[in-house]
N, CA, C and O atoms as a Tripos MOL2 file, in Angstrom:
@<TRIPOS>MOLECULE
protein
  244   243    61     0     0
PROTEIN
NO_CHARGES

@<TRIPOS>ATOM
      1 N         -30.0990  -32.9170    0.9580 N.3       1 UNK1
      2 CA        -29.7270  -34.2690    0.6040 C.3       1 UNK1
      3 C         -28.7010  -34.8160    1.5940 C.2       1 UNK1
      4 O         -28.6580  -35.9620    2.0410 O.2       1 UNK1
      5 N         -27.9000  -33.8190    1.8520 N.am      2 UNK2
      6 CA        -26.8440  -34.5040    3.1560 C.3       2 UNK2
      7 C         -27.2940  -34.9350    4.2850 C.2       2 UNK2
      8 O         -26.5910  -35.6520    4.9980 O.2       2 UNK2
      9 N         -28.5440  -34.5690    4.6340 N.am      3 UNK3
     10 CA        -29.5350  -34.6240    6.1630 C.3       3 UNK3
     11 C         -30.3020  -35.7250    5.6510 C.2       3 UNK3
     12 O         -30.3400  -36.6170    6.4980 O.2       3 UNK3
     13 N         -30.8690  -35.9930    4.7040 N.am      4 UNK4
     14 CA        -31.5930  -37.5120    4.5650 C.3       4 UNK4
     15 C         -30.4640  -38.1830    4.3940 C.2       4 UNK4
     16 O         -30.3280  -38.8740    5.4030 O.2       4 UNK4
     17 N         -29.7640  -38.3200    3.8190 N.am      5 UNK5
     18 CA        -28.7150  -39.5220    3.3120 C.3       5 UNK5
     19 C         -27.8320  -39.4350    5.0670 C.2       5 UNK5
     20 O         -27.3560  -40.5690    5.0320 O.2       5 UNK5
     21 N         -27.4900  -39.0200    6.0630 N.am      6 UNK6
     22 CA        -27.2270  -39.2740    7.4070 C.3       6 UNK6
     23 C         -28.1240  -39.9920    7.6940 C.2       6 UNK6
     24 O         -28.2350  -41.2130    7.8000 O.2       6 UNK6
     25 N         -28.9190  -38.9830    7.8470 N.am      7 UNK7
     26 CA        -30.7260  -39.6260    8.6400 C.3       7 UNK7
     27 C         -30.7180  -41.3480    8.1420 C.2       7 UNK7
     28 O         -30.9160  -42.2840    8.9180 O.2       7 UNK7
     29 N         -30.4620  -41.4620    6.7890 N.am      8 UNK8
     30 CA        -30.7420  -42.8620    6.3380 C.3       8 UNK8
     31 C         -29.6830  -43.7390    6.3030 C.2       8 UNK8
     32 O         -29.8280  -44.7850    5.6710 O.2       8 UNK8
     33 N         -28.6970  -43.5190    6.8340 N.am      9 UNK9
     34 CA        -27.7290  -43.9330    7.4270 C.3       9 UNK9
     35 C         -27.9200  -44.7400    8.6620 C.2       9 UNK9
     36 O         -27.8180  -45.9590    8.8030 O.2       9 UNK9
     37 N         -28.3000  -43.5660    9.7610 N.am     10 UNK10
     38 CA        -28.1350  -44.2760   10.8490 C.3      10 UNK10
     39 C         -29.7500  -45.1210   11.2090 C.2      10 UNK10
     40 O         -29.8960  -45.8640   12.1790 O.2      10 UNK10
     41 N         -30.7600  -44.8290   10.2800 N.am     11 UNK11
     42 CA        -31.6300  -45.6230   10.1930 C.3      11 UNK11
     43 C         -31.4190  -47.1240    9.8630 C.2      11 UNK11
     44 O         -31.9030  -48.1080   10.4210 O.2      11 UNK11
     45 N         -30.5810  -47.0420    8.8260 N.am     12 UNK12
     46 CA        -30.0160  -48.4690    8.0120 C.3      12 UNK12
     47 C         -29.0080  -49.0040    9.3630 C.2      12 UNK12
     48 O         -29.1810  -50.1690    9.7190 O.2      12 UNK12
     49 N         -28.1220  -48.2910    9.9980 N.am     13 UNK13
     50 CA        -27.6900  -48.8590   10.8820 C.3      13 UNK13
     51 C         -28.2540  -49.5950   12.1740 C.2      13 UNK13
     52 O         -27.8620  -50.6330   12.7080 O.2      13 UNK13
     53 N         -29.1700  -48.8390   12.4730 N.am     14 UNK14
     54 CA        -29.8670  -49.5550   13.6450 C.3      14 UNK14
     55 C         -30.7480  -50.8570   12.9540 C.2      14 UNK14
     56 O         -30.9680  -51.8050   13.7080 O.2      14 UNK14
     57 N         -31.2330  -50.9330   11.6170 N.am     15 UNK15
     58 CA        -31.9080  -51.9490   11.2370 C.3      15 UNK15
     59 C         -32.9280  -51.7070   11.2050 C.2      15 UNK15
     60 O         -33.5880  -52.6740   11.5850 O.2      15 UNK15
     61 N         -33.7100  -50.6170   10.8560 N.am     16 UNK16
     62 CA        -34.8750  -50.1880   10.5700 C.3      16 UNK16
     63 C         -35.1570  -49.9920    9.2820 C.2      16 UNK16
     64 O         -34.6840  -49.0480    8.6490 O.2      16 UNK16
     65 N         -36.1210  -51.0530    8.6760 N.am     17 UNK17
     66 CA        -36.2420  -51.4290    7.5960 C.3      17 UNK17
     67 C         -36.6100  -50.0560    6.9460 C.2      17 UNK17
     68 O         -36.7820  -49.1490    7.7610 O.2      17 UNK17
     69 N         -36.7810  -49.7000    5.4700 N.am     18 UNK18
     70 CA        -36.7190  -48.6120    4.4790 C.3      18 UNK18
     71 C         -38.4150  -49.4570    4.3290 C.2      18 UNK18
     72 O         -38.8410  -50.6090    4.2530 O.2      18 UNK18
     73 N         -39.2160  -47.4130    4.3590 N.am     19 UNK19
     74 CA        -40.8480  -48.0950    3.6890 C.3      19 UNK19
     75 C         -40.7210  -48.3120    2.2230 C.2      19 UNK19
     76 O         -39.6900  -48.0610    1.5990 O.2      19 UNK19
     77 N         -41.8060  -48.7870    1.7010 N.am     20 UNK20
     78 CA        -41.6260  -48.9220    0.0940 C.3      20 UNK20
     79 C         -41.2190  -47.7840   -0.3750 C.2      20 UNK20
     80 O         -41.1970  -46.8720    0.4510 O.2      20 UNK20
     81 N         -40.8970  -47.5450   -1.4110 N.am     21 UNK21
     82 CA        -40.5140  -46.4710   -2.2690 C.3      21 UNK21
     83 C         -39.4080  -45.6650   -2.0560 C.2      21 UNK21
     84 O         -39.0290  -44.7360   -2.7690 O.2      21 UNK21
     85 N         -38.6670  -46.2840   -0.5170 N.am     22 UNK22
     86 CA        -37.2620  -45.4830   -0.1930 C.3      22 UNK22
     87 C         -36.3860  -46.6890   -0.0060 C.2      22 UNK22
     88 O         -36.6000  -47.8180    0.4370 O.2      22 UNK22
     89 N         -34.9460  -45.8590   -0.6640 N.am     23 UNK23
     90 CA        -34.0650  -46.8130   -0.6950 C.3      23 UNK23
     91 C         -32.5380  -46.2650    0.0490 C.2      23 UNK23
     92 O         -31.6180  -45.5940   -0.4180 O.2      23 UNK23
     93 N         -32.7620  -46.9260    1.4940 N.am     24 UNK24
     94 CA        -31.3690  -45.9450    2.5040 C.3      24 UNK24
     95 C         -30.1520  -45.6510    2.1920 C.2      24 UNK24
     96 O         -29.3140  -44.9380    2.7440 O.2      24 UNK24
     97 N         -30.1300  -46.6960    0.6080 N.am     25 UNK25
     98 CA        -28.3800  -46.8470    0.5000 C.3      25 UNK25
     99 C         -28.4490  -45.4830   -0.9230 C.2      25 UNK25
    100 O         -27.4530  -44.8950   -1.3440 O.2      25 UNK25
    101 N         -29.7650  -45.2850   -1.3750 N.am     26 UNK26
    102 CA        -29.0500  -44.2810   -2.3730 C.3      26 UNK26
    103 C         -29.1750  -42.8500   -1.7570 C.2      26 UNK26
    104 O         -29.1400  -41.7400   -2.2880 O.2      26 UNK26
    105 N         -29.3180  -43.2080   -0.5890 N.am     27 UNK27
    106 CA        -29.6430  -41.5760    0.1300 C.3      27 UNK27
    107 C         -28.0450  -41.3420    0.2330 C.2      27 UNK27
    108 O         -27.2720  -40.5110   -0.2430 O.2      27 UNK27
    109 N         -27.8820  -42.7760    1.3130 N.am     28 UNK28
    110 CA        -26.6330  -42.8350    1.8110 C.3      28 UNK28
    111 C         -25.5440  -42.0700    0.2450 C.2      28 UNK28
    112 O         -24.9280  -41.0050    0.2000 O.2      28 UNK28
    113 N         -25.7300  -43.3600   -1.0230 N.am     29 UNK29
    114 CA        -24.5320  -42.5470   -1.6200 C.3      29 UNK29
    115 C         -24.8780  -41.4790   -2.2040 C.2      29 UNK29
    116 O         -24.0150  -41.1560   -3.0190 O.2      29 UNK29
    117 N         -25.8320  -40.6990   -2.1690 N.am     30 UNK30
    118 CA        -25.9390  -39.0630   -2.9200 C.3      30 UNK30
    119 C         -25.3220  -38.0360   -1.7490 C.2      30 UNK30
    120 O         -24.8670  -36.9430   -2.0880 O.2      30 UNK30
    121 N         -25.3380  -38.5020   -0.2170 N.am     31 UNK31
    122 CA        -24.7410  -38.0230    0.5150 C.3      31 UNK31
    123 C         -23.7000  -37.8230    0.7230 C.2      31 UNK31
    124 O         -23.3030  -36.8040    1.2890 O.2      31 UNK31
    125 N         -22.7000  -39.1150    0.1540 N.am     32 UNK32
    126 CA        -21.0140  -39.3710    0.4680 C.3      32 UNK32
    127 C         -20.9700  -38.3540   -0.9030 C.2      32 UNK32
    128 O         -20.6010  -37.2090   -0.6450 O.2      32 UNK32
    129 N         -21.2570  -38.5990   -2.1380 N.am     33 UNK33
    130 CA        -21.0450  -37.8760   -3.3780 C.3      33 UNK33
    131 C         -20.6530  -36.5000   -3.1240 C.2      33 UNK33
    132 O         -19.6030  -35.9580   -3.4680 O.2      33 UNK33
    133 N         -22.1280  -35.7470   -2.1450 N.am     34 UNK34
    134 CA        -22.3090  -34.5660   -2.2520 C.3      34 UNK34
    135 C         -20.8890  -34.4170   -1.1360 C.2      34 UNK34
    136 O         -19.8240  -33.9560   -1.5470 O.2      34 UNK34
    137 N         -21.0340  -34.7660   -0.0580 N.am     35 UNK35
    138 CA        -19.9050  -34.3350    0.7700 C.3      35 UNK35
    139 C         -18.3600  -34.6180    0.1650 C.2      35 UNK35
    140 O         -17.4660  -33.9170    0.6390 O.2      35 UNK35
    141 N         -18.0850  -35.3860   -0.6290 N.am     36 UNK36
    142 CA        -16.7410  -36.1700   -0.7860 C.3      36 UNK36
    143 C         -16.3740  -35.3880   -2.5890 C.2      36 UNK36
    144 O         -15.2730  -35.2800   -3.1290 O.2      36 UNK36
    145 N         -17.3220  -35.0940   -2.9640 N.am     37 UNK37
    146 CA        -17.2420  -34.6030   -4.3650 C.3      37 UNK37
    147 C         -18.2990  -33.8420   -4.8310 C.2      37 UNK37
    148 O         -19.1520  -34.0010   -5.7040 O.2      37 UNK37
    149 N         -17.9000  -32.5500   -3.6420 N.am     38 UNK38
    150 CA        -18.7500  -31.6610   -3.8600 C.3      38 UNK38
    151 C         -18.5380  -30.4930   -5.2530 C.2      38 UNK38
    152 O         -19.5070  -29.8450   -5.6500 O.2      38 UNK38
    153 N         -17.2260  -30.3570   -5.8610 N.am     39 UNK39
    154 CA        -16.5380  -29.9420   -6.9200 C.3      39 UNK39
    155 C         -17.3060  -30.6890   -8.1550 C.2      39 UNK39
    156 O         -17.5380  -30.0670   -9.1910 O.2      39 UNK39
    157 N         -17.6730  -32.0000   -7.9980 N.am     40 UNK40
    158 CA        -18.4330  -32.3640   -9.1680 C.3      40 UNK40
    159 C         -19.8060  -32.1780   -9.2430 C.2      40 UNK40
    160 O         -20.3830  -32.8580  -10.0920 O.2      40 UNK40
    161 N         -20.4740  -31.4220   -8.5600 N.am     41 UNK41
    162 CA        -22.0620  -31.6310   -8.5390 C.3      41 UNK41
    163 C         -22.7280  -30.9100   -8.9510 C.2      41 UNK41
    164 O         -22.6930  -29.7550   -8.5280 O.2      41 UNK41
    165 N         -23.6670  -31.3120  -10.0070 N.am     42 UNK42
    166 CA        -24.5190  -30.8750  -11.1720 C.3      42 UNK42
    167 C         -25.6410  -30.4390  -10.1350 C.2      42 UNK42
    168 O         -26.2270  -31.2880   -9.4640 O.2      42 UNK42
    169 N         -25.9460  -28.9380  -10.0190 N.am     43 UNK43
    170 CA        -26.8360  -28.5130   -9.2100 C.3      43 UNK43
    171 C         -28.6640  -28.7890   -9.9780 C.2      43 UNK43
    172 O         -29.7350  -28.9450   -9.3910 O.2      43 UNK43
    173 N         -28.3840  -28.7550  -11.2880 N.am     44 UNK44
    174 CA        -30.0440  -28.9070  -12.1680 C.3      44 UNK44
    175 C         -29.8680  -30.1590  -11.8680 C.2      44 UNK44
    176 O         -30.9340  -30.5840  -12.3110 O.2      44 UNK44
    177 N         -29.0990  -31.4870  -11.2670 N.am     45 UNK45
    178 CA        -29.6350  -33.1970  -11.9690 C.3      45 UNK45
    179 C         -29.8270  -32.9020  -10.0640 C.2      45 UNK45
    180 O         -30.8220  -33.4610   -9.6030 O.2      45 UNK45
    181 N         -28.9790  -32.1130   -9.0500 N.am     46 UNK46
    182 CA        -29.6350  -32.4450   -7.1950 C.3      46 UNK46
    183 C         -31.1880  -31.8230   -7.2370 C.2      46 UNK46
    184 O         -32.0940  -32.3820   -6.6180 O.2      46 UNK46
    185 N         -31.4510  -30.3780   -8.1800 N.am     47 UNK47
    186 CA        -32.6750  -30.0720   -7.9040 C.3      47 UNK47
    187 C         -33.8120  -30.9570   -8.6360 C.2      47 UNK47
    188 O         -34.9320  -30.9680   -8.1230 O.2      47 UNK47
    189 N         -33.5920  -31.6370   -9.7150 N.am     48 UNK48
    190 CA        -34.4220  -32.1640  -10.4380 C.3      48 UNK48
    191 C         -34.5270  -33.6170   -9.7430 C.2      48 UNK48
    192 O         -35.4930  -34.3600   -9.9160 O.2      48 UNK48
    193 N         -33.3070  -33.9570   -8.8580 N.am     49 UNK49
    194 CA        -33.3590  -35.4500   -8.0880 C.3      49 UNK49
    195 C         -34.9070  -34.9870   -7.1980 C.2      49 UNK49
    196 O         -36.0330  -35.4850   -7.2000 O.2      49 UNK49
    197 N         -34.2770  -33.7590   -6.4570 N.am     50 UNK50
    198 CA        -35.3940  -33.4400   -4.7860 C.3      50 UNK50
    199 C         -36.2750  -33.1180   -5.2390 C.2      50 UNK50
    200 O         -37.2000  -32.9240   -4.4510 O.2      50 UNK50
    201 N         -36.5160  -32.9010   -6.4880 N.am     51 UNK51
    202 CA        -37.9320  -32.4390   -7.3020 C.3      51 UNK51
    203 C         -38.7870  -33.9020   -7.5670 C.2      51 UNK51
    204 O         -39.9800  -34.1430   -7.7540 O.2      51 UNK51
    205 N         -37.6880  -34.6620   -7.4920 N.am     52 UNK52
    206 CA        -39.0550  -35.7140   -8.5900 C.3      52 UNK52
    207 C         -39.0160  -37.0090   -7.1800 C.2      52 UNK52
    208 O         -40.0600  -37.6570   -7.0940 O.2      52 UNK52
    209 N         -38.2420  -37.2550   -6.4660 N.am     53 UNK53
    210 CA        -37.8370  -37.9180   -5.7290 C.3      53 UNK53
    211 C         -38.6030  -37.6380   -4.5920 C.2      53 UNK53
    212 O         -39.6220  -38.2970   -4.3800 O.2      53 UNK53
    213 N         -38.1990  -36.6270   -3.7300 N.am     54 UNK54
    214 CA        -38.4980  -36.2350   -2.4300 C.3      54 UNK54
    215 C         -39.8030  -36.2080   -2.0760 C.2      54 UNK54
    216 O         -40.0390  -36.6490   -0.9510 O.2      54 UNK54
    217 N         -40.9180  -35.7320   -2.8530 N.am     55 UNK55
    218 CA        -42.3470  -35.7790   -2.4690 C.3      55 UNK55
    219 C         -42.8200  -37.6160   -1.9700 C.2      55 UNK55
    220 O         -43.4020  -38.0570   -0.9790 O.2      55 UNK55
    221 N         -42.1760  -38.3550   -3.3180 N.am     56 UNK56
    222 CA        -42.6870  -40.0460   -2.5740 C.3      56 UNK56
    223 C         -42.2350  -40.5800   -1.6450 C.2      56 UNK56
    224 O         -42.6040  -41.6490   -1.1590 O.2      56 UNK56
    225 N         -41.1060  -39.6640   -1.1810 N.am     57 UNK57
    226 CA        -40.5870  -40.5800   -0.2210 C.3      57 UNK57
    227 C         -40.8720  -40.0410    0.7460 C.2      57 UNK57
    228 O         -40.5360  -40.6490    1.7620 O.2      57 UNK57
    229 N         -41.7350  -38.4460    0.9970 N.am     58 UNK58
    230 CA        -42.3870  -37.5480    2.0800 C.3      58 UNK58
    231 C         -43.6960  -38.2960    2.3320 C.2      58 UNK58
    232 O         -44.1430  -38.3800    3.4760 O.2      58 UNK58
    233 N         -44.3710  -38.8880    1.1890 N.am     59 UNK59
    234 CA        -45.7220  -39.9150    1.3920 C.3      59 UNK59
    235 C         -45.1660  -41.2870    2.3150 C.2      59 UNK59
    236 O         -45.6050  -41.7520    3.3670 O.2      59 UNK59
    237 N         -44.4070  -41.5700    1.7430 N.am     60 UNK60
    238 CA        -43.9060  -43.2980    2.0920 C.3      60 UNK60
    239 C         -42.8600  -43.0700    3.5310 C.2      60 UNK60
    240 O         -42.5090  -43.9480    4.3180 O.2      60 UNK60
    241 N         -42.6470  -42.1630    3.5510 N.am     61 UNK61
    242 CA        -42.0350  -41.9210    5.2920 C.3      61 UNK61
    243 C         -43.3700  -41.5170    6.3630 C.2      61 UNK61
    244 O         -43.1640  -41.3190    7.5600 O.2      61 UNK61
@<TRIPOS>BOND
     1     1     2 1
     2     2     3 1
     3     3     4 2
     4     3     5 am
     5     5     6 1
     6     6     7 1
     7     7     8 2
     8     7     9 am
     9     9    10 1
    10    10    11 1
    11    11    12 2
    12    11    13 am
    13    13    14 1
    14    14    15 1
    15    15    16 2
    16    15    17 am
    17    17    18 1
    18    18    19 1
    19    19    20 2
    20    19    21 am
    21    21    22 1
    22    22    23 1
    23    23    24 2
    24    23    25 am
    25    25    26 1
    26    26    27 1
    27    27    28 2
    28    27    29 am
    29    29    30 1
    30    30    31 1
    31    31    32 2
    32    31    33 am
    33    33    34 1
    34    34    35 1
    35    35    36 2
    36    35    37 am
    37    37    38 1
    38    38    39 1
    39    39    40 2
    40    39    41 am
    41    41    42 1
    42    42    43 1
    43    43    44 2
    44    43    45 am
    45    45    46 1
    46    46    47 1
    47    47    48 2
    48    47    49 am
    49    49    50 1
    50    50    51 1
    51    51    52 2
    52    51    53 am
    53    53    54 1
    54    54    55 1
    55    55    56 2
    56    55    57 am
    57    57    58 1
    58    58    59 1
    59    59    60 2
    60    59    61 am
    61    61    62 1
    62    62    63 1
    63    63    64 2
    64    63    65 am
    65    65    66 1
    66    66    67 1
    67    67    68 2
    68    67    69 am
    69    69    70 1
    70    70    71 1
    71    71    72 2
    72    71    73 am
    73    73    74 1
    74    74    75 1
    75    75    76 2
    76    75    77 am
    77    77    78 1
    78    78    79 1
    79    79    80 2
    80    79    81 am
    81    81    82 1
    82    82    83 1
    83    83    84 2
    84    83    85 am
    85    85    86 1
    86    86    87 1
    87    87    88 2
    88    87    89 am
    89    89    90 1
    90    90    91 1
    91    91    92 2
    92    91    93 am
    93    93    94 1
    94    94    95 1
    95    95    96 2
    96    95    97 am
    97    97    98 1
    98    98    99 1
    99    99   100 2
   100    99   101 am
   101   101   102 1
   102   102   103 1
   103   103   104 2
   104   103   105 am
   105   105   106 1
   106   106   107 1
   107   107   108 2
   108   107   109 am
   109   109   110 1
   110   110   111 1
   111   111   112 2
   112   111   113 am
   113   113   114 1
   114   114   115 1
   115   115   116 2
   116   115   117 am
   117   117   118 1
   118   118   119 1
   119   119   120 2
   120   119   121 am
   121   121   122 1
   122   122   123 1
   123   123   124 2
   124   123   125 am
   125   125   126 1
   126   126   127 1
   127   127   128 2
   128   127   129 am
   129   129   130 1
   130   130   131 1
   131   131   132 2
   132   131   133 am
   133   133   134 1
   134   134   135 1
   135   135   136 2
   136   135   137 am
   137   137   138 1
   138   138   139 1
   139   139   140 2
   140   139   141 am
   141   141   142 1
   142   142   143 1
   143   143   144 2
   144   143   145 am
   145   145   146 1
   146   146   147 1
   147   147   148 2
   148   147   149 am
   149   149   150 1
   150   150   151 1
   151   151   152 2
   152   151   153 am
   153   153   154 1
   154   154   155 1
   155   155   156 2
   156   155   157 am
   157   157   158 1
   158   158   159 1
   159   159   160 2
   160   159   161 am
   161   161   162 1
   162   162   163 1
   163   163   164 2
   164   163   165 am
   165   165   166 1
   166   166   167 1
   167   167   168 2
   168   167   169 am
   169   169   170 1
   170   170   171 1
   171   171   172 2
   172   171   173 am
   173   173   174 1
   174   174   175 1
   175   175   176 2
   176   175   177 am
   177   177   178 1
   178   178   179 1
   179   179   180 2
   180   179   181 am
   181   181   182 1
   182   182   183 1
   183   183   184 2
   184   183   185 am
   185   185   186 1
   186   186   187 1
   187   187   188 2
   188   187   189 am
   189   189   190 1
   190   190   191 1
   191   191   192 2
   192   191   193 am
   193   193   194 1
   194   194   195 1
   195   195   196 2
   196   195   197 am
   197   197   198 1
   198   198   199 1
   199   199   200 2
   200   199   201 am
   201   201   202 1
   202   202   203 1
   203   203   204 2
   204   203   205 am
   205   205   206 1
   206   206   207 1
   207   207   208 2
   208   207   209 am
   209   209   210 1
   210   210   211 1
   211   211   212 2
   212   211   213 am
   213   213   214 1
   214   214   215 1
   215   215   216 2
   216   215   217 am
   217   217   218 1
   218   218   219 1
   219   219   220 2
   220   219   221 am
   221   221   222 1
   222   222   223 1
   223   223   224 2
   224   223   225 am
   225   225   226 1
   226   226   227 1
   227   227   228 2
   228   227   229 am
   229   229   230 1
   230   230   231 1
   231   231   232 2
   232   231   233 am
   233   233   234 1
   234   234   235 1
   235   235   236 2
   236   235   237 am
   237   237   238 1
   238   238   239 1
   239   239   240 2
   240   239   241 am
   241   241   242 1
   242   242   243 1
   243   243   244 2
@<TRIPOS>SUBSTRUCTURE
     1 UNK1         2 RESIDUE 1 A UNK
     2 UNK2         6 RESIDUE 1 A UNK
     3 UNK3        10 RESIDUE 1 A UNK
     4 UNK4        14 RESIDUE 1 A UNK
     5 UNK5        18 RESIDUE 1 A UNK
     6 UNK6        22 RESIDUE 1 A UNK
     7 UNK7        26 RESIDUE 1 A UNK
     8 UNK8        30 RESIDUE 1 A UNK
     9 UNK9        34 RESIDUE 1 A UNK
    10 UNK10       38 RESIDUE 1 A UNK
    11 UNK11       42 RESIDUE 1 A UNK
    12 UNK12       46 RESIDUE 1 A UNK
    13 UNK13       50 RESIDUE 1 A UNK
    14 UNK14       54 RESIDUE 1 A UNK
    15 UNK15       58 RESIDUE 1 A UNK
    16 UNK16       62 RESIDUE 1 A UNK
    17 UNK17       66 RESIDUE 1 A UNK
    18 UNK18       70 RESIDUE 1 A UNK
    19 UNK19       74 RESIDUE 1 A UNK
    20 UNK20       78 RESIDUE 1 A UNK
    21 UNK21       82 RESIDUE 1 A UNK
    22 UNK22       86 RESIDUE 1 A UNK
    23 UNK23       90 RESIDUE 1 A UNK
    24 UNK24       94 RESIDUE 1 A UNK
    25 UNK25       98 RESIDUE 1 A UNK
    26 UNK26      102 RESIDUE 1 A UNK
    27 UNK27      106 RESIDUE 1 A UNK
    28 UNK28      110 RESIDUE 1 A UNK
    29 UNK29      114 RESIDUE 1 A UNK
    30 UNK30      118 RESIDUE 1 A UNK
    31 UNK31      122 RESIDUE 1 A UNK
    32 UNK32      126 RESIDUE 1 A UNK
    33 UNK33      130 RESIDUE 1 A UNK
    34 UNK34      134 RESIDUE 1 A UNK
    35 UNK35      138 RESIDUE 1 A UNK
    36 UNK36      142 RESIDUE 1 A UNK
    37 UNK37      146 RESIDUE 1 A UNK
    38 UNK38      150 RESIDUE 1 A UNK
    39 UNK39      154 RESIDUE 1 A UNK
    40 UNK40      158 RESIDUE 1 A UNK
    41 UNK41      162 RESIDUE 1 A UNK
    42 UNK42      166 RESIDUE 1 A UNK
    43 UNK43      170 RESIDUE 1 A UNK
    44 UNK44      174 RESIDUE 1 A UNK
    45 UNK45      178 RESIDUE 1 A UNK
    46 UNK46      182 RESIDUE 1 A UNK
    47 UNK47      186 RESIDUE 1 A UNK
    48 UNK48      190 RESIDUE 1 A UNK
    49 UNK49      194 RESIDUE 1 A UNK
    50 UNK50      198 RESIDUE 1 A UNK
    51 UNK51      202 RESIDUE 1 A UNK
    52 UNK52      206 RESIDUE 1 A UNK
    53 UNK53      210 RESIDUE 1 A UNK
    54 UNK54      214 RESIDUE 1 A UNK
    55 UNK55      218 RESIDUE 1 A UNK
    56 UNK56      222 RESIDUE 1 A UNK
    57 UNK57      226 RESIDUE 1 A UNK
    58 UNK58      230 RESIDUE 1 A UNK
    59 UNK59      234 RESIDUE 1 A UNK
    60 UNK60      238 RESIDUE 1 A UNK
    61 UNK61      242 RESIDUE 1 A UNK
């Protein structure tokens, strides 16, 4: 999650629009979360995020 939420960072920065079904800014904040408040992070709600999440946005990238 820290490597997409960069990745979609500096995508959003250069201005490269997000395909349907991805959204750069919640990559972006699951990234600051995980890095900035890593003491709070519910490891079943990150695996169940990259579980239900990550496959549409592997189609739609």
């Amino acid at each position: 999650m820290m490597k997409l939420g960069e990745a979609a960072n500096r995508l959003s920065r250069l201005g490269v629009p997000a395909p349907d079904g991805v959204e750069w800014a919640l990559a972006v904040a699951n990234r600051n979360f995980i890095i900035h408040q890593y003491d709070e992070i519910n490891r079943e709600l990150t695996r169940l995020t990259l579980s239900r999440d990550l496959p549409a946005w592997m189609v739609s990238l």
